[in-house]
C-alpha positions in Angstrom: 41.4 122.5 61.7 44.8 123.4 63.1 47.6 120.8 63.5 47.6 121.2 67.4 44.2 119.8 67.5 44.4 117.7 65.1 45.5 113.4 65.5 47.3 111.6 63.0 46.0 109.1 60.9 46.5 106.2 63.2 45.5 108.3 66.4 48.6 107.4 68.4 49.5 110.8 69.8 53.1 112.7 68.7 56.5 110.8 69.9 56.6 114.3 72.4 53.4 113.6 74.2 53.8 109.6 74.7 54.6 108.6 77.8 54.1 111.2 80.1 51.4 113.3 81.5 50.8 117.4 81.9 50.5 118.3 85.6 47.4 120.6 86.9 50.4 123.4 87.1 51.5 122.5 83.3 55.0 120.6 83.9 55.9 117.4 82.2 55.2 114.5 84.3 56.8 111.1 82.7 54.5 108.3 83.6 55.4 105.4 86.5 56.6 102.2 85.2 55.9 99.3 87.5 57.5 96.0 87.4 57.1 94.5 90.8 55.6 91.3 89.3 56.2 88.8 86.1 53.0 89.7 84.6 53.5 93.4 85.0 57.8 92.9 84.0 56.2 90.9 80.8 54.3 94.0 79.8 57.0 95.9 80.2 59.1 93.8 77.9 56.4 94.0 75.2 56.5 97.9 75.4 59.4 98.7 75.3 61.0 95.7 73.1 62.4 97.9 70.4 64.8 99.7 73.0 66.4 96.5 74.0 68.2 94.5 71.1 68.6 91.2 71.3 72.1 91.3 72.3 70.7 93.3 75.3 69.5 91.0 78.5 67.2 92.0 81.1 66.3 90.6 84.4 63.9 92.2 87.1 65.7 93.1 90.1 62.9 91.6 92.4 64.2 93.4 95.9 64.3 96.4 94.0 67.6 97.8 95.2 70.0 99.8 93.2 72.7 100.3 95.3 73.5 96.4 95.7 76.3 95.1 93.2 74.8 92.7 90.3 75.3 89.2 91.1 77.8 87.0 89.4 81.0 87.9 87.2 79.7 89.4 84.3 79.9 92.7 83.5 76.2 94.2 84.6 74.3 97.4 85.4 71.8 98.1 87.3 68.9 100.3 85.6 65.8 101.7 86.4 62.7 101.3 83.6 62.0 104.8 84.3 64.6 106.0 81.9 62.8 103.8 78.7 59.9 105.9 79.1 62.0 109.3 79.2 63.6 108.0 75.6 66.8 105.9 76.7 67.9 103.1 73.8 70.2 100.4 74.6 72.8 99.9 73.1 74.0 102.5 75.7 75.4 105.9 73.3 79.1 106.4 73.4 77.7 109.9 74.4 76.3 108.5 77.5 79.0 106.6 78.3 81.2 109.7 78.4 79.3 111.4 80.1 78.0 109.3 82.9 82.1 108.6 83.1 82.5 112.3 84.3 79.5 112.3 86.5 81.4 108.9 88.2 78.0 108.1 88.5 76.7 104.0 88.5 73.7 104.3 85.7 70.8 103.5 88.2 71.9 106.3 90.3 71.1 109.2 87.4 68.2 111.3 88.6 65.5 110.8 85.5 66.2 114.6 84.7 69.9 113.7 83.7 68.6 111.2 81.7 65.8 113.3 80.2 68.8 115.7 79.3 70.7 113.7 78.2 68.6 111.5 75.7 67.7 114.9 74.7 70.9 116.6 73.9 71.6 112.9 72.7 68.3 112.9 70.1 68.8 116.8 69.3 72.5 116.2 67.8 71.6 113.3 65.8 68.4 114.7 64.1 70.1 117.8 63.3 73.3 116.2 62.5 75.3 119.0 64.5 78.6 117.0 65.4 78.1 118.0 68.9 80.4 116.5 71.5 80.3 116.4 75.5 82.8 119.5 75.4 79.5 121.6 74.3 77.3 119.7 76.7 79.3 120.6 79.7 79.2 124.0 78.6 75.4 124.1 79.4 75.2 122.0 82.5 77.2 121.3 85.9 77.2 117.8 87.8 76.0 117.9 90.9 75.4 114.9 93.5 72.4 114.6 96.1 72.2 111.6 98.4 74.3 109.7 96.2 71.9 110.5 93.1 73.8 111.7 90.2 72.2 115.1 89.1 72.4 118.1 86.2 72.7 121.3 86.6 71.6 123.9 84.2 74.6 126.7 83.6 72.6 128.5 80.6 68.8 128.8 80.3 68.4 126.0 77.6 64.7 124.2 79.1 61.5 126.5 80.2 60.8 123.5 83.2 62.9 120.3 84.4 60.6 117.1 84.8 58.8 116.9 88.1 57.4 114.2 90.0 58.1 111.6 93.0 60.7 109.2 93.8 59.0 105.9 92.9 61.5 105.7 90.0 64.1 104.9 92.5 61.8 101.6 93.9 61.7 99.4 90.2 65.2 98.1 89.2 66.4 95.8 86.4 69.9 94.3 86.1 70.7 94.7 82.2 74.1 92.4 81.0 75.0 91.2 77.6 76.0 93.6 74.8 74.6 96.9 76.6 77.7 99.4 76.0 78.0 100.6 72.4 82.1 101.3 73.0 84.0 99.0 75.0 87.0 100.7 75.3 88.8 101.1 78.8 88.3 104.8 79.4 84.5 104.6 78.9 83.9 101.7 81.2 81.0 103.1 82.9 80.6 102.0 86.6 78.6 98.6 87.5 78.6 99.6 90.8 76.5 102.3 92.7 79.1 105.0 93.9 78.3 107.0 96.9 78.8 110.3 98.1 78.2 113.4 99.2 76.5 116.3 97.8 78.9 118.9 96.2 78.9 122.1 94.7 
């Protein structure tokens, strides 16, 4: 039997194929997370528990806006849970942090294919060890902004399809204080806020 059609021991199907569906037309689809009420925020909790250390809290964002400053004086982000299932760990990558400083984008306003590149280019330099940096990541991709959504453009063929799929990643939110940024230093103080503006080139 071949290793394609074959399960592991365990049946829980390979890290690549988890959370996400194939389309009809064969593109990656990343499956919907919905947290819209406590039982369904609990499950979500439960899932994806090993992505958010202790130091790490969460709270549902219950009107579901992103673009809506966190409340109180703490330093917080908005999020969507979206990005957990596309691979995103907290505490946030200094990598991240750089580069969502050069998009001067807010983190809830990443389209899930910036964050499905970068987690990727993220998970490729570590398991290869390859001492990459954001110097060769730019070299690959442009930033681009839509309707105030932070976006990635590919300069170099590096993927055969982005991630398709609807907007109901935008419409589940979670407000994520506590020990979140894995480098506190002033010049990678990512943005709490949602920043807006126009699209550019």
């Amino acid at each position: 039997m071949s290793s394609s059609s074959r399960k592991n021991d365990d049946g829980v199907p390979p890290l690549y194929r988890q959370g996400r569906s194939l389309s009809k037309i064969g593109y990656f689809k990343a499956a919907h997370i919905k947290i819209s009420s406590d039982n369904l925020f609990r499950d979500f909790l439960e899932t994806y528990w090993h992505a958010i250390p202790s130091g790490v809290r969460v709270r549902r964002v219950k009107d579901g806006s992103s673009r809506e400053p966190c409340s109180g004086t703490r330093r917080a982000i908005k999020f969507h849970p979206y990005y957990f299932v596309l691979g995103f760990t907290f505490p946030m990558p200094r990598f991240f942090q750089e580069v969502l400083c050069s998009m001067k984008c807010a983190p809830a306003q990443c389209s899930p294919n910036a964050v499905r590149v970068m987690v990727g280019f993220h998970n490729l330099n570590q398991f290869f060890d390859l001492g990459l940096t954001t110097n060769e990541f730019w070299y690959f991709f442009d930033i681009g902004r839509i309707d105030g959504v932070g976006q990635l453009r590919i300069r170099h063929k590096l993927f055969d399809n982005s991630s398709k799929g609807d907007h109901d990643w935008a419409k589940e939110t979670l407000e994520i204080s506590g020990e979140w940024e894995s480098d506190s230093s002033p010049e990678l103080r990512v943005s709490t806020v949602f920043i807006s503006g126009k699209q550019t080139a």
